[in-house]
Every structure is written in C-alpha cells, then in structure tokens.
TILONU-654313 format. One record per residue (C-alpha): residue number from 1; residue in three letters; x, y, z. Coordinates in Angstrom, 1 decimal, m for minus. Layout:
<sites>
+-----+------+--------+--------+--------+
| pos | code |      u |      v |      w |
+-----+------+--------+--------+--------+
| NUM |  ALA |      X |      Y |      Z |
...
+-----+------+--------+--------+--------+
</sites>
This chain:
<sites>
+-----+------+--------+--------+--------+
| pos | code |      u |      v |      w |
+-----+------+--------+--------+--------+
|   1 |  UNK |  126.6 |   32.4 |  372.9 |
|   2 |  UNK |  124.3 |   35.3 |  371.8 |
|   3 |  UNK |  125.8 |   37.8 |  370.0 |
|   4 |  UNK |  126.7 |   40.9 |  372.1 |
|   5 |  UNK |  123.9 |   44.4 |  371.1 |
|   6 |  UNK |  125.9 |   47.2 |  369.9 |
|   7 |  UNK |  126.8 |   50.1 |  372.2 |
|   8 |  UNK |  127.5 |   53.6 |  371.8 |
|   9 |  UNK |  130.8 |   55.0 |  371.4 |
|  10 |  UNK |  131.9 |   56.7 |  374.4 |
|  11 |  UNK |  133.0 |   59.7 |  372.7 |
|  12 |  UNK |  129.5 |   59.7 |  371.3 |
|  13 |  UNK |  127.9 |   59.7 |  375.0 |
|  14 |  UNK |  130.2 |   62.4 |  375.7 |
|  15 |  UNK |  129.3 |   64.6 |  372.8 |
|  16 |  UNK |  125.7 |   63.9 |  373.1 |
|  17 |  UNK |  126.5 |   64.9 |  377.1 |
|  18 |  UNK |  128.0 |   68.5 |  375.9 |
|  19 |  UNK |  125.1 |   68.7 |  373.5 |
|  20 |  UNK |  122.5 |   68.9 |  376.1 |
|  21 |  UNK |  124.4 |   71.0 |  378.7 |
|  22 |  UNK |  124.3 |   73.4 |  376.0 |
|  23 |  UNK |  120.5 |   73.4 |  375.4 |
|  24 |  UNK |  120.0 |   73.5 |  379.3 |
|  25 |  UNK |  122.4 |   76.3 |  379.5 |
|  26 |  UNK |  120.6 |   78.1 |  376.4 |
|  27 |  UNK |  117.4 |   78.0 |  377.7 |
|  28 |  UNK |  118.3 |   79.4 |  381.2 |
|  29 |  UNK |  120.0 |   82.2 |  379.3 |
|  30 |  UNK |  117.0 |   82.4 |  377.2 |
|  31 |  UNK |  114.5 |   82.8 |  380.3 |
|  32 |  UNK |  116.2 |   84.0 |  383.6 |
|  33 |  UNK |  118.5 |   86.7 |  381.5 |
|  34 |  UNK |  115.8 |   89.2 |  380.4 |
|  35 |  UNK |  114.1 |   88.8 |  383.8 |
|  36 |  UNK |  117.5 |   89.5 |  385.9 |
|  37 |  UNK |  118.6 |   92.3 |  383.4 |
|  38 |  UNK |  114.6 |   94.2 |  383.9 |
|  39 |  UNK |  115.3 |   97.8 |  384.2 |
|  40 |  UNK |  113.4 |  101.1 |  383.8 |
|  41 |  UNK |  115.2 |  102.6 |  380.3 |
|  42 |  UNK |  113.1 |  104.9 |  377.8 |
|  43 |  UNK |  110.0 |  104.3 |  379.1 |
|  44 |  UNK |  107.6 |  106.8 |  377.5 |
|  45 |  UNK |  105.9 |  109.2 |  379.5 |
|  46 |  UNK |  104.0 |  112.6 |  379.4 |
|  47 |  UNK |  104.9 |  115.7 |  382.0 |
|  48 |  UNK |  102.0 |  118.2 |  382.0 |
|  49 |  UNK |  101.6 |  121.8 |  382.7 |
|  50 |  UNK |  103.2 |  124.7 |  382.2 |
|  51 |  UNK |  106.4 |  125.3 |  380.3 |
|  52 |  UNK |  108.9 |  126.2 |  383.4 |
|  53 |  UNK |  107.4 |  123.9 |  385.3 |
|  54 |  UNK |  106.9 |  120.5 |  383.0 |
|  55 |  UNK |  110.5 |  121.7 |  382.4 |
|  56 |  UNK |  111.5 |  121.8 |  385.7 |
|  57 |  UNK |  110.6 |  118.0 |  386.2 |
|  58 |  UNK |  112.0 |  117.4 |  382.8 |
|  59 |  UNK |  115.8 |  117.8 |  384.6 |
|  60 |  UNK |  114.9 |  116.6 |  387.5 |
|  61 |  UNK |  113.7 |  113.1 |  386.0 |
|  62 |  UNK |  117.3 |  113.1 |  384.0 |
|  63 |  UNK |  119.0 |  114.0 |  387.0 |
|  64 |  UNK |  117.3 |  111.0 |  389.3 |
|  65 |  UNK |  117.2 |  108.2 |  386.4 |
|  66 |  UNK |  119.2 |  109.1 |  383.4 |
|  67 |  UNK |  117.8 |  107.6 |  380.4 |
|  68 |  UNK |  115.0 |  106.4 |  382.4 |
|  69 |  UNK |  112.5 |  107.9 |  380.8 |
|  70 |  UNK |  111.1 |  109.3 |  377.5 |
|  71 |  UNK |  109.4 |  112.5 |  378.1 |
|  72 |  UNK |  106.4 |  113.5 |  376.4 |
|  73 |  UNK |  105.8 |  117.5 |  377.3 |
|  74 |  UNK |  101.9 |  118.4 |  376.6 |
|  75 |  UNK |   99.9 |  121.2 |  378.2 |
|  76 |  UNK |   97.2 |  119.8 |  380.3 |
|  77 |  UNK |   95.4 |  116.9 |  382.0 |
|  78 |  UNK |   93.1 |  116.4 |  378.9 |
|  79 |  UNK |   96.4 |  116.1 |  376.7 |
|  80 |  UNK |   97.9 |  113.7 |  379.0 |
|  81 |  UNK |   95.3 |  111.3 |  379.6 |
|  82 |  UNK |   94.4 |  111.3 |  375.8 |
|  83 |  UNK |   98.4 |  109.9 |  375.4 |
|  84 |  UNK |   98.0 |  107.4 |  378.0 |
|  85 |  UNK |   94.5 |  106.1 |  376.7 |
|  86 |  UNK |   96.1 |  105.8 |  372.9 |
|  87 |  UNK |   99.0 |  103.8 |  374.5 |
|  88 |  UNK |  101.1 |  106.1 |  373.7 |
|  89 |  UNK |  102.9 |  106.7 |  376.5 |
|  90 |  UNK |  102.5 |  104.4 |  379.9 |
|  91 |  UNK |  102.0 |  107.2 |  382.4 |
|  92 |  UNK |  101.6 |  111.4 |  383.2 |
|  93 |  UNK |  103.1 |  114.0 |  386.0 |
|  94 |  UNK |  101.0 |  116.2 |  386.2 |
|  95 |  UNK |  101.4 |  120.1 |  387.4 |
|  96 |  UNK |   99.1 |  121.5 |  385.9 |
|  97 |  UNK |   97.7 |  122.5 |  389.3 |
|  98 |  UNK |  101.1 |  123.7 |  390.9 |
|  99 |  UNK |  101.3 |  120.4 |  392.5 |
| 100 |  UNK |  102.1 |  117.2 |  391.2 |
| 101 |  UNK |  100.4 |  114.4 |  390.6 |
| 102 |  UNK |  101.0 |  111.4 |  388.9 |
| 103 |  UNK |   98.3 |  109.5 |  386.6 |
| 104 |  UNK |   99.1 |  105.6 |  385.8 |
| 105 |  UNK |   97.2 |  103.0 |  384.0 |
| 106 |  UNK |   97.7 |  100.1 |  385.6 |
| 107 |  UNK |   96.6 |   98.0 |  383.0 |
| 108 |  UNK |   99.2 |   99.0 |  380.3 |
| 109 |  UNK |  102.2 |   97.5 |  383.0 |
| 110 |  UNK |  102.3 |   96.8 |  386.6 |
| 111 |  UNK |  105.7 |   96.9 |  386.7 |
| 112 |  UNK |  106.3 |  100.7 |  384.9 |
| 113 |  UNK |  103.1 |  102.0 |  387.1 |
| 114 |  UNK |  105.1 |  100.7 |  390.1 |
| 115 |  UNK |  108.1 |  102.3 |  388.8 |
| 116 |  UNK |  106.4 |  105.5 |  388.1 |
| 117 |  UNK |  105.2 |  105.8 |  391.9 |
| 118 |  UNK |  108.6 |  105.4 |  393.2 |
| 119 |  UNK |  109.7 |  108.0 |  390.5 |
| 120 |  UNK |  107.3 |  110.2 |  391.4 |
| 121 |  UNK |  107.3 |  110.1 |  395.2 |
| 122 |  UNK |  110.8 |  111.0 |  395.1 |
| 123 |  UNK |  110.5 |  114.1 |  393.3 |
| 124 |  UNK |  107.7 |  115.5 |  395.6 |
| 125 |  UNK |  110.3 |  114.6 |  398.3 |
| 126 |  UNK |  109.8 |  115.5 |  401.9 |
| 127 |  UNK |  106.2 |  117.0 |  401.0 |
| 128 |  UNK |  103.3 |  114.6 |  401.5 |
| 129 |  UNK |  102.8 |  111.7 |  398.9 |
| 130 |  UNK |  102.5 |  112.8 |  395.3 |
| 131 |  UNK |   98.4 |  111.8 |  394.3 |
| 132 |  UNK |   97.9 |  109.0 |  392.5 |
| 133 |  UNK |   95.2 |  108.5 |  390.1 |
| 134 |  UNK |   95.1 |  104.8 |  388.0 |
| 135 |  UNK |   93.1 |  105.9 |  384.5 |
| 136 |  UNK |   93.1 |  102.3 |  383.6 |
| 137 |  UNK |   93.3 |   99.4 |  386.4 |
| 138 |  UNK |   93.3 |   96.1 |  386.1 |
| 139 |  UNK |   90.3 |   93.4 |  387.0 |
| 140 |  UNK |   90.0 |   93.7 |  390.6 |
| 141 |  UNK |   89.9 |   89.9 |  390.0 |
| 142 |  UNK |   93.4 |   90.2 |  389.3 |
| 143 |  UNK |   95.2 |   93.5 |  390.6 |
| 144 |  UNK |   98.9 |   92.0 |  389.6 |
| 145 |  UNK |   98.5 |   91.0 |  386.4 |
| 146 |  UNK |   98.9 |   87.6 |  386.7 |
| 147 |  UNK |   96.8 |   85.8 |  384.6 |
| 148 |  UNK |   97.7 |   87.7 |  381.2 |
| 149 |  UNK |  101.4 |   87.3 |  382.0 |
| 150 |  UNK |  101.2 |   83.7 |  382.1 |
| 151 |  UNK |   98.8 |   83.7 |  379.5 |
| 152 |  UNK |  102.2 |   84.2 |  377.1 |
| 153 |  UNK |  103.3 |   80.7 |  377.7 |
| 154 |  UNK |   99.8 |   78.7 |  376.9 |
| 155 |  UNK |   99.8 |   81.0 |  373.7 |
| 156 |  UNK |  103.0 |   79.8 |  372.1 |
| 157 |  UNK |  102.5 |   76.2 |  373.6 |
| 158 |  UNK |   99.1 |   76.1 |  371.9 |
| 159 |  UNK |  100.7 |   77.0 |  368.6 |
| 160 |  UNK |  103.5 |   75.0 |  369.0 |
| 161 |  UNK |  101.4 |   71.8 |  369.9 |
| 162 |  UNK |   99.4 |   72.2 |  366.9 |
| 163 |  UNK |  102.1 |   72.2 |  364.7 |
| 164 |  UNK |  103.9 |   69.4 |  365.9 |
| 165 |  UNK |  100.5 |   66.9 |  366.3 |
| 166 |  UNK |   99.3 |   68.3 |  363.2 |
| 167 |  UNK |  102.4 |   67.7 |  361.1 |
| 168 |  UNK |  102.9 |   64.1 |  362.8 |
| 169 |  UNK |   99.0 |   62.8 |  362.5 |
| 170 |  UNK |   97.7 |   65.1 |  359.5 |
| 171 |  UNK |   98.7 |   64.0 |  356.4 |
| 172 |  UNK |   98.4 |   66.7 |  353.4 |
| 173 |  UNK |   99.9 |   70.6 |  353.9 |
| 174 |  UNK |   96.6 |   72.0 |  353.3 |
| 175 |  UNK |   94.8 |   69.5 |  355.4 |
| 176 |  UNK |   97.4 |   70.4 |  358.1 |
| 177 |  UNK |   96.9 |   74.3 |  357.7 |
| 178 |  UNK |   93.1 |   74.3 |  358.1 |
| 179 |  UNK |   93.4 |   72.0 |  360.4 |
| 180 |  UNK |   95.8 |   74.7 |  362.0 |
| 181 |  UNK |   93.3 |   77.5 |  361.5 |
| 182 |  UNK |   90.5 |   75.8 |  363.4 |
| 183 |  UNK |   92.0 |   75.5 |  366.3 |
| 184 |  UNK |   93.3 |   78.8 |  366.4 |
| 185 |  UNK |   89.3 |   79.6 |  366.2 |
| 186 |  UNK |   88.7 |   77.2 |  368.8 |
| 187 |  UNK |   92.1 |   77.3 |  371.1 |
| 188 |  UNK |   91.8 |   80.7 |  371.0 |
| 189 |  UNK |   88.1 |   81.0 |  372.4 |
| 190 |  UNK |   88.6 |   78.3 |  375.0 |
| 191 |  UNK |   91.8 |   80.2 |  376.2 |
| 192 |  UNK |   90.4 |   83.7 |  376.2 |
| 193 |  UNK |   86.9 |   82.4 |  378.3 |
| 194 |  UNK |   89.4 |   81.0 |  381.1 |
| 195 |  UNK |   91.6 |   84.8 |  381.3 |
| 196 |  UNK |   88.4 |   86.9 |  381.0 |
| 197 |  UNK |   85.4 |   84.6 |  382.5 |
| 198 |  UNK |   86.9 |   82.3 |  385.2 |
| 199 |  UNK |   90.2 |   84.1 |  386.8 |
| 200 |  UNK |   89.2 |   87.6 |  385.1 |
| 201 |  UNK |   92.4 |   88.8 |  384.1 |
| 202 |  UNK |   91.0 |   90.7 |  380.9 |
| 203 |  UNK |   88.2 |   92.4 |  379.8 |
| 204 |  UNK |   86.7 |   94.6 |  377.0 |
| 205 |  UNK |   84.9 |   93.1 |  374.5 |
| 206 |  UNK |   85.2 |   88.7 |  374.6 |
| 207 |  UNK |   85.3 |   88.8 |  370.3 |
| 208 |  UNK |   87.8 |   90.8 |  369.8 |
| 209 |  UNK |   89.9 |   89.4 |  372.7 |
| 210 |  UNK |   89.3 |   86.2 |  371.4 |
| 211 |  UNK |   90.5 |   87.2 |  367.7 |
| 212 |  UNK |   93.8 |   88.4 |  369.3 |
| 213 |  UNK |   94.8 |   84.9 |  370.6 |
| 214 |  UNK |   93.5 |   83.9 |  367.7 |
| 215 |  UNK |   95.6 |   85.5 |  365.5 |
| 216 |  UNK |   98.6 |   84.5 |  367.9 |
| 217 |  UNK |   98.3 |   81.1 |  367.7 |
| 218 |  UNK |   97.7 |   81.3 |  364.2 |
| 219 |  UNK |  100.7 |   83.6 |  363.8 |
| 220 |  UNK |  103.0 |   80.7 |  365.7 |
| 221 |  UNK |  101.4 |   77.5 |  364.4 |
| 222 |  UNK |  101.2 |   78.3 |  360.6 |
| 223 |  UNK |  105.0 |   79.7 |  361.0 |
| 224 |  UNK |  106.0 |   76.4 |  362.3 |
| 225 |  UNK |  103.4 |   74.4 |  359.9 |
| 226 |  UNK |  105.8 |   76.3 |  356.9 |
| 227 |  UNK |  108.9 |   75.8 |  358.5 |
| 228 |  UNK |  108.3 |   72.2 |  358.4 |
| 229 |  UNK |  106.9 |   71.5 |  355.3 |
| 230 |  UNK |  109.7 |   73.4 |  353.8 |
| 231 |  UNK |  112.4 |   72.0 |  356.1 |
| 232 |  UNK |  111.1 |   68.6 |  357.9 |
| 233 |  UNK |  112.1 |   67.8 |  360.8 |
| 234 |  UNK |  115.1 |   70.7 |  360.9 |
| 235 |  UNK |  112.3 |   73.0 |  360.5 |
| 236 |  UNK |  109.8 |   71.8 |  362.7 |
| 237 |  UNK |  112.7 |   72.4 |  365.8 |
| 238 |  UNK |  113.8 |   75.4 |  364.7 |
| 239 |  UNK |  110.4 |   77.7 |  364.6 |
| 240 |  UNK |  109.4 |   75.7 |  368.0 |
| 241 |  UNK |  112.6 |   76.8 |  369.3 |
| 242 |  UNK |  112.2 |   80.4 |  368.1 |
| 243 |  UNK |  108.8 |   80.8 |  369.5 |
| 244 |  UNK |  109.9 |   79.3 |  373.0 |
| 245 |  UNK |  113.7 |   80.5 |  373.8 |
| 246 |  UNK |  113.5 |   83.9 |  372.1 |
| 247 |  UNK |  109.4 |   84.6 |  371.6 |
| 248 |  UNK |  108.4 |   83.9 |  375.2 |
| 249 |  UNK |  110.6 |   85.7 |  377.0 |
| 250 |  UNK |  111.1 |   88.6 |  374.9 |
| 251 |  UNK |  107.5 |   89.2 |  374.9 |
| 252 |  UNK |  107.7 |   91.7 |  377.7 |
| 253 |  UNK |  104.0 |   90.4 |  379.1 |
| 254 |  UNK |  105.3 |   90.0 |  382.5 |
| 255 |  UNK |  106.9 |   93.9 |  382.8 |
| 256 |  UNK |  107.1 |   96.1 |  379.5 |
| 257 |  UNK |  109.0 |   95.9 |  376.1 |
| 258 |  UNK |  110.9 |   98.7 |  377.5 |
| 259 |  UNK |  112.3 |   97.3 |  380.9 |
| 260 |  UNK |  114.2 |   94.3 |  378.7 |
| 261 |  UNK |  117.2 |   94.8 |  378.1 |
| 262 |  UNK |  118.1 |   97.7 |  375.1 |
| 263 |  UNK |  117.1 |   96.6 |  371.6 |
| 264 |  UNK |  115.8 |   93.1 |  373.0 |
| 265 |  UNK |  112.0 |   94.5 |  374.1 |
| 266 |  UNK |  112.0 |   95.5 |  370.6 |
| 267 |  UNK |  112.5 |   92.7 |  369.0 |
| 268 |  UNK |  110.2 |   90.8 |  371.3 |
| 269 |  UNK |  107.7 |   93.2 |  369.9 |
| 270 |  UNK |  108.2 |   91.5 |  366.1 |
| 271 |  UNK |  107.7 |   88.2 |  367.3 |
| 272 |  UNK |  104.4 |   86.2 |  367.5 |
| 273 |  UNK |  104.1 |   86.1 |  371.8 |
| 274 |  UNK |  105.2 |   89.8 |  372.1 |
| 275 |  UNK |  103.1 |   91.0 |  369.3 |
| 276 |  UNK |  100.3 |   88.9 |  370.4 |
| 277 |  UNK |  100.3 |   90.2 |  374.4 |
| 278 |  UNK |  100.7 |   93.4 |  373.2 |
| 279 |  UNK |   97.5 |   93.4 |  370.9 |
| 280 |  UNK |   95.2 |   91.5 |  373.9 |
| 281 |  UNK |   96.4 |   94.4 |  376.0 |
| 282 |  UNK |   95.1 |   96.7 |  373.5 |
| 283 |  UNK |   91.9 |   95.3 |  372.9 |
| 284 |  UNK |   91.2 |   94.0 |  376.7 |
| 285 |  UNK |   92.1 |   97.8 |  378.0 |
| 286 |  UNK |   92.4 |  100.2 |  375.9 |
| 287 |  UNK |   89.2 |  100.1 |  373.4 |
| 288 |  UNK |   91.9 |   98.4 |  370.3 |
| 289 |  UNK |   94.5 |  101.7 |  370.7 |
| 290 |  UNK |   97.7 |  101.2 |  369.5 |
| 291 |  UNK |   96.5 |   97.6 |  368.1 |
| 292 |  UNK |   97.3 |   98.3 |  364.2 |
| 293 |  UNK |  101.0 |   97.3 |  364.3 |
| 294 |  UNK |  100.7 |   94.5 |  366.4 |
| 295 |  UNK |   98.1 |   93.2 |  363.7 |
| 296 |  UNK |  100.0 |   94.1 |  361.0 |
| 297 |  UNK |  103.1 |   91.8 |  362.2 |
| 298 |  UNK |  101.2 |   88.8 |  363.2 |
| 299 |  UNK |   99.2 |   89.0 |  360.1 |
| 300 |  UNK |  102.9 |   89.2 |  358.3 |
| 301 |  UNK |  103.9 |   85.8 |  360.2 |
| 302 |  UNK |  100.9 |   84.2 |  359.1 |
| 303 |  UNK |  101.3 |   84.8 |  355.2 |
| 304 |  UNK |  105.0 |   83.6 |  355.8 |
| 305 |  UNK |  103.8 |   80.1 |  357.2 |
| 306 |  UNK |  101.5 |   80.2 |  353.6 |
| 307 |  UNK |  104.1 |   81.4 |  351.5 |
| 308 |  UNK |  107.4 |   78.5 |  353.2 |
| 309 |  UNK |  104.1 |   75.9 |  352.9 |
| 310 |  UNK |  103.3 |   76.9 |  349.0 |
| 311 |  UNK |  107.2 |   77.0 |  348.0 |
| 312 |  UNK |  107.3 |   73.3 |  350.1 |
| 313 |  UNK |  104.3 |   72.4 |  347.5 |
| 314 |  UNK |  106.0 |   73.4 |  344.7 |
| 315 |  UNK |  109.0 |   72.0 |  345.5 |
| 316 |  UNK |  107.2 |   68.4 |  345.7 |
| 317 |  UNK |  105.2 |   69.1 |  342.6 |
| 318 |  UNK |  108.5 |   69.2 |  340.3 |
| 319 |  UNK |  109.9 |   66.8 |  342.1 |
| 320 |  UNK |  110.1 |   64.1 |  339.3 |
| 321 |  UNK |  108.0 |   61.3 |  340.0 |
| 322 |  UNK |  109.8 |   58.3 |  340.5 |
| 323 |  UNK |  108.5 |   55.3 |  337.8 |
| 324 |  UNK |  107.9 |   51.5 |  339.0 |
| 325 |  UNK |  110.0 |   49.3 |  337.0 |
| 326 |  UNK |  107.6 |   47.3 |  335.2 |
| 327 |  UNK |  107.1 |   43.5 |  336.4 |
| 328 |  UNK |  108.4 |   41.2 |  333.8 |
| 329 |  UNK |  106.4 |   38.3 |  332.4 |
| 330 |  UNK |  108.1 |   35.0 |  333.7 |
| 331 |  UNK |  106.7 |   32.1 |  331.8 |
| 332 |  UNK |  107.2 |   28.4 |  332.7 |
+-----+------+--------+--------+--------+
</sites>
C-alpha cells in the first residue's frame, strides 16, 4: 500500500485562513478608507481685496466651513494669481472689484476647484453665480483628471516589478541596481509618452515630465532593491507593501493631500507615489513651481535604497568565507 502524503494540520489551515482575512481586510482599510474619509480641511487659499472686505469673507468662510480652509489675505488679483501659479495656495476669492469672483486652477485638483465653486457660490448667495475664471485647466483631452490619477498605480507597480524580477533573475546588487536605474530611464519615458502623447492627461515640457517618473520609480525600486539585499525575502515584502498599502493611497493624486484625512495627506507627501504625483503636477502645470521638496524627498529615498544595498555589501564582505575541507588522498 503506498504510503499516505503528508497533510497540513488543521489548526495550520485555520491560522493560515485568519492570516489572509487580515491582509484582505488591511488592504481594504488601506484603499477605501482615505477615499470614504475625503474631506475639505485646511485647504490653502488666497482672499483678495481690500482689508474690510477680504475680511469680511475671512468669517464668513469660518462661519460656512470651519477649518475648511487656510486663508491667504493679499491685496490684489496680481498677488493672487502669483500664489496660485507658485502652488502655493490651490485657489483665490477675489473682491477686489466689489464683487466676487473666484479664480481656480484646475489643474492643481479637480476635486478642491470643485469644492471651491460650491464654497464660493454659497457666499454670493441669492445674487447671480459668483464668476469663475480657471488660471490653469487641464488637457481638454482630459478635463477630470483621469489619466494622472491613475497614473499613481502604474508608478509604484513599475518600481515594484522591477524590484522583484530584478532581485529574482539578476544576480549581483550592483548588477541589480543599474539594472534598476535603466528602466527607470526607460519605464519612465514609455509611461510619460502614453499620459502626455496618447490620452493627454499632462503637458509642459515631455523631459522634464519624463524625469519625474523617472525619479519615482527610481525612488520605489531602489528602496525595495535595498530593503532586500539588506533583508531578503522579509525585506523584499515589506517595502512592496509600503509602496502599495500606504504609498498609493496616501498619494492624494486622485483629490489633494489636504482632503485625506488630518496628518495622513502629509505623510503621503514623504512617500515615493505622493511625492512623485506631486512633482509631475508641478512640472506638467505649473512651469516646475513648488517642485524642490518633492525632489528633495525622492532623491532622499533613492540614496536610502544605496546606502541599505552598500551596508547589505558589507555585511557579505566580512562575512567569513566558509573553507572546503580538503579531499583526502585514498590510496589502494
């Protein structure tokens, strides 16, 4: 009779049941929570005009939306504009003119320019609508946005992917990290022809659009790359996990940093995805504004992936090697 193959322990099935109820549940957490929990909170903006008037609309925006808003007061259009263009704040009311009107930039958040016009509208009140003037709107190609808020998940696919092929085919850490860095040259111009050539969801200059997704997927690949050099496997799962569950959704492409919930948007903002939408919004709208800190931390996640992947090489290096016993000479 042939022996019987080994089974699981039930107890094991069980556990292993629990395990992955967990993970489903963490990931729905991880995505639908930030989307369901979207609100308008400290969302910068400037009110223009004179002093008793930009006032005026001051307590009447705190009355309406408490905490809503961040208010910028400057003293004309000019001013106004020159804050929305260096994506400093998202949006203007303007009564300069004695009557308001409300400037948006489409481009900077369909979602806040939205919530801006419903803002807006109800402080004119029973008056006719409250002007509207977009300073910067998106493709006509794409109106909503679409394109670059999906664009967040390809990103951090692409850099996860590379890690995990690289670090499974690619043998050698600094075979794996150039390897790494090419396609970040070449994932990234391939992804950035599709958003600004074929569905036009960007535009701006194609190089320097291109060098943000470059420096995304870089930022996200080489992180991983370190991780897993430094950690194996453990690490491998851990930075994809990162990048997915909290980088993705936390990027705030789809709405704003500021509509996730408090402190959350922020954080977003220091990870590769958020950092990485946030600088291709700069450079496909707003002439590179704003872009310097968004630089600055995905550079930083870079040189982290270099420095985990050097400590991982140094680590091996001390490693003693381990000696072949010597064969010994049989004679007959």
């Amino acid at each position: 009779m042939a022996p019987t193959a080994p089974r699981s322990a039930w107890p094991r099935v069980g556990a292993i049941v629990l395990l992955l109820t967990a993970l489903l549940s963490l990931i729905m957490i991880a995505f639908a929570w930030p989307a369901t929990r979207s609100s308008v909170h400290d969302i910068p903006i400037a009110v223009a005009g004179p002093p008793a008037a930009t006032a005026q609309v001051a307590q009447q925006l705190q009355a309406k939306r408490p905490g809503a808003f961040d208010v910028t007061v400057v003293d004309g259009t000019a001013a106004a504009e020159k804050l929305i263009l260096d994506r400093d704040v998202y949006g203007a009311i303007d009564v300069s003119s004695g009557r308001p009107q409300l400037i948006i930039a489409t481009a900077a958040s369909p979602a806040v320019a939205q919530a801006l016009q419903q803002v807006a509208q109800a402080l004119g009140g029973a008056e006719p609508a409250v002007p509207v003037r977009d300073l910067v709107p998106l493709p006509a190609d794409d109106q909503r946005g679409a394109g670059l808020a999906a664009g967040a998940l390809p990103l951090v696919l692409g850099g996860i992917a590379a890690a995990g092929i690289l670090t499974t085919l690619v043998i050698g850490v600094a075979r794996r990290i150039a390897g790494a860095l090419a396609f970040s040259v070449t994932g990234a111009l391939s992804l950035t022809a599709i958003l600004q050539f074929w569905l036009g969801s960007i535009e701006g200059s194609y190089w320097l659009n291109a060098g943000a997704v470059a420096l995304g997927i870089a930022a996200t690949a080489l992180t991983i790359l370190g991780l897993e050099s430094l950690l194996g496997a453990a690490g491998l799962g851990l930075g994809a996990a990162s990048m997915m569950l909290l980088g993705n959704p936390l990027s705030g492409l789809s709405s704003a940093p500021e509509m996730l919930p408090s402190g959350w948007g922020t954080l977003g903002q220091y990870l590769p995805p958020g950092a990485a939408g946030s600088l291709l919004r700069s450079t496909a709208f707003f002439d590179g504004h704003a872009a310097a800190p968004h630089v600055w931390v995905l550079a930083g996640w870079v040189a982290l992936g270099l420095v985990l992947a050097a400590l991982a090489a140094v680590r091996t290096a001390r490693r003693p090697a381990v000696v072949e016993p010597a064969a010994e000479l049989v004679t007959v």
